[in-house]
C-alpha positions in Angstrom: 15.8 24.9 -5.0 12.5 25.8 -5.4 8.9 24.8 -5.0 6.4 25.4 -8.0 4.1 23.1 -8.7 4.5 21.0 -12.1 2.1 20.3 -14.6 4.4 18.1 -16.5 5.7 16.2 -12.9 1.9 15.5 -12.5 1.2 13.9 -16.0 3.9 11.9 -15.3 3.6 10.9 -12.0 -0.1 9.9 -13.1 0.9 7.4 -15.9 3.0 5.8 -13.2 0.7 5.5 -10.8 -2.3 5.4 -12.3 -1.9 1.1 -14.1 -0.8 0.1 -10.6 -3.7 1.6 -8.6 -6.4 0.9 -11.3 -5.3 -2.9 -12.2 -4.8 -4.3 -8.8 -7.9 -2.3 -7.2 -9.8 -3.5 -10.2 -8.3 -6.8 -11.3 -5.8 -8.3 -9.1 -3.8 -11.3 -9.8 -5.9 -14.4 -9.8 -3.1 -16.4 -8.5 -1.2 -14.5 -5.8 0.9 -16.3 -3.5 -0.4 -16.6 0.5 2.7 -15.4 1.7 5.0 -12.5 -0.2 8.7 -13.0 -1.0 11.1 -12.6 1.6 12.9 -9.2 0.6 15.2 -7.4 2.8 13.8 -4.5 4.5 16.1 -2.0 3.4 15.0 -2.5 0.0 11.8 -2.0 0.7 12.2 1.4 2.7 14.6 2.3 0.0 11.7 1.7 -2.9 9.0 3.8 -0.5 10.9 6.7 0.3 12.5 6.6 -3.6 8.6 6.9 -4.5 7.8 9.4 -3.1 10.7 11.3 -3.0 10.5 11.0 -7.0 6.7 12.1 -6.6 7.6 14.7 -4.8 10.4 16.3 -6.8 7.8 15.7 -10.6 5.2 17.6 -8.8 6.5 20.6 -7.1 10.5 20.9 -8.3 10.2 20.2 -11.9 8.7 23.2 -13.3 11.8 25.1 -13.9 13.5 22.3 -15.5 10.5 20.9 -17.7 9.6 24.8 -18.9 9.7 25.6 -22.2 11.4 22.1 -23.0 11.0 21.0 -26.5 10.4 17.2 -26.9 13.9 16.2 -27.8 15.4 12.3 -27.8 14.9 12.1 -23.7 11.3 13.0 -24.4 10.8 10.2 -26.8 12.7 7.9 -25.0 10.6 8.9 -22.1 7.3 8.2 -23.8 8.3 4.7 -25.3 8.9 3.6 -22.0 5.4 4.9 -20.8 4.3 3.0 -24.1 6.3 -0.1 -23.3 4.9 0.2 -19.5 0.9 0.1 -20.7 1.7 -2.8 -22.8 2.8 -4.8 -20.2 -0.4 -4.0 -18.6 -2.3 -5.2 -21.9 -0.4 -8.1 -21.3 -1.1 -8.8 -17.7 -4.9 -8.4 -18.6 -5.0 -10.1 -21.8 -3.4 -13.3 -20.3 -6.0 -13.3 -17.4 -4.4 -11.3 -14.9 -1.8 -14.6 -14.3 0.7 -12.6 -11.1 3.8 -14.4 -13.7 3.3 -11.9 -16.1 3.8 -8.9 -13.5 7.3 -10.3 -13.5 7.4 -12.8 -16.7 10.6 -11.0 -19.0 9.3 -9.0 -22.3 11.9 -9.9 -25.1 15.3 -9.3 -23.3 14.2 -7.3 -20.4 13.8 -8.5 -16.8 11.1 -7.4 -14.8 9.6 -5.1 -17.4 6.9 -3.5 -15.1 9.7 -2.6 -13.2 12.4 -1.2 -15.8 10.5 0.3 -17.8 8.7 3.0 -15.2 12.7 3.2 -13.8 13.2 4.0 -17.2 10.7 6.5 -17.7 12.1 7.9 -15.0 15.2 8.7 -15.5 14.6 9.5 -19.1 12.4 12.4 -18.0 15.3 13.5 -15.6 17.6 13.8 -18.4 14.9 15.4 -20.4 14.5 18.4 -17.6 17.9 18.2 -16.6 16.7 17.6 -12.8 19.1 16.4 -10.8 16.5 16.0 -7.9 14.8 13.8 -10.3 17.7 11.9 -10.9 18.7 11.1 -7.4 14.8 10.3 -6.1 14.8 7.6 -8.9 18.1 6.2 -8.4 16.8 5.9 -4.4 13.8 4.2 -6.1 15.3 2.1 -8.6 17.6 0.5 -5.9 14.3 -0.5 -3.9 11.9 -1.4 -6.9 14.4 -3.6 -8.6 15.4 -5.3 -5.5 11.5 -6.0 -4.4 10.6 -6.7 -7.9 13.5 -9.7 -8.7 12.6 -11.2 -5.1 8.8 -11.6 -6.4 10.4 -12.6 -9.9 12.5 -15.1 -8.2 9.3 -16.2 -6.2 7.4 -17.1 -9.5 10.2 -18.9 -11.2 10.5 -15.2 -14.0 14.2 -15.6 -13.5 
């Protein structure tokens, strides 16, 4: 294993990060509930340490496995889930920042500002072949899923 910082693990980690910290420090939900869901607290340790072990592992062990990748089919899937992600956002926005459409389904899909950054995820494993990546977002998915659903279930989204 080895530490080298990564360009590519930044860019990514960014595009994450960067709807979640902008939208609610900027425009949080008009409607948010006084009291949050009740979530087991595994779930939610399981979510913080996936997050930033998957931080972690883009920015300083995915160099060797994202060098001199070409975009292939992981790639693209990886980047339509980034695209699928910022629309949700648009969403969110568009419908007056209403907290059900952090959780309201898009099409078929549950949870979409959940999946779809789990996606991206695991996508961009498979594209760098990082099992490190792999394992830090399975961790992650476990919690975010779990904490996402119970705030679904809490706004009637399910």
């Amino acid at each position: 294993m080895r530490f080298e910082f990564s360009s590519i693990g930044l860019i990514i980690s960014i595009l994450i990060l960067m709807p979640s910290l902008l939208f609610f420090t900027l425009f949080p939900p008009k409607n948010a509930p006084a009291a949050a869901p009740a979530i087991n607290p595994i779930f939610t340790l399981l979510e913080r340490v996936g997050q930033g072990a998957v931080f972690m592992v883009l920015i300083f062990l995915t160099k060797p496995d994202f060098s001199g990748r070409d975009a292939d089919v992981w790639a693209m899937l990886t980047a339509v889930c980034f695209v699928l992600y910022y629309i949700m956002w648009i969403r969110y926005l568009a419908r007056g920042r209403d907290r059900g459409y952090l959780t309201k389904a898009f099409l078929f899909i549950p949870i979409p500002l959940a999946v779809f950054p789990v996606c991206a995820l695991l996508f961009a494993s498979l594209w760098g072949e990082s099992l490190w990546l792999c394992i830090a977002t399975v961790i992650f998915a476990v919690g975010h899923l779990a904490v996402s659903w119970a705030s679904a279930v809490s706004d009637g989204n399910t």
